[in-house]
C-alpha positions in Angstrom: 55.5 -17.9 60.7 54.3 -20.3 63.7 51.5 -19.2 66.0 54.0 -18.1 68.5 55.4 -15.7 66.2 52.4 -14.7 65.0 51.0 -14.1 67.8 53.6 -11.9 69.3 53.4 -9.7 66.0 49.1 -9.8 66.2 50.0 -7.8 69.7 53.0 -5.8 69.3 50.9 -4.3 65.8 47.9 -3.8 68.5 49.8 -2.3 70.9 51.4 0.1 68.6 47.6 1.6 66.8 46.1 1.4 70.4 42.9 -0.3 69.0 41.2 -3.6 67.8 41.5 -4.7 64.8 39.0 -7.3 63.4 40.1 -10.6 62.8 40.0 -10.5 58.4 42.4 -6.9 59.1 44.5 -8.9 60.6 44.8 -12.0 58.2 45.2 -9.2 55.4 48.0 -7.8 56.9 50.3 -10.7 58.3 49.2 -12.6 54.7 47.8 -15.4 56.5 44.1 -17.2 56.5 41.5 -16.0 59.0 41.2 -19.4 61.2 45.3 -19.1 61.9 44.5 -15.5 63.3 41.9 -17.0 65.3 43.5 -19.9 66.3 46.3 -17.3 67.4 44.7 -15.0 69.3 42.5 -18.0 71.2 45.2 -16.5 74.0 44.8 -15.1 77.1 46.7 -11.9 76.2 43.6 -10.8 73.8 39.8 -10.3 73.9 37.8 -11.5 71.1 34.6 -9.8 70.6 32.6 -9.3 67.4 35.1 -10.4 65.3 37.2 -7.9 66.3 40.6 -8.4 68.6 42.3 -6.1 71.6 44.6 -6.6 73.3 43.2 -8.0 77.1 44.1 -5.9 80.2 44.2 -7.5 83.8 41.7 -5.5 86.6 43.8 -3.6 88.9 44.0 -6.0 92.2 42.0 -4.8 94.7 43.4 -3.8 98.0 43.2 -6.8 100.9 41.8 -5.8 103.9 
């Protein structure tokens, strides 16, 4: 699988528990090493924080005045 592809699965799996996973849950699962999931997910559609991935939300825009 290439890091596109494994990326897109890495979010639609988080989008479908509606919660992080950490990073070594993640390897487990798509049967690949930890640094591939990391190097996948260093993406601006997820947060990284201790060890553990989500999937990254935009701030509502705030109204112009």
């Amino acid at each position: 699988m290439d890091s596109d592809d494994l990326r897109d699965s890495i979010w639609d799996h988080l989008f479908r528990s509606k919660m992080s996973k950490s990073i070594d849950e993640i390897a487990a699962l798509k049967g690949c090493d930890v640094e591939t999931v990391r190097a996948a997910v260093n993406h601006e559609w997820f947060t990284v924080s201790d060890n553990r991935i989500s999937i990254a939300y935009a701030a509502p825009a705030l109204p112009q005045s």
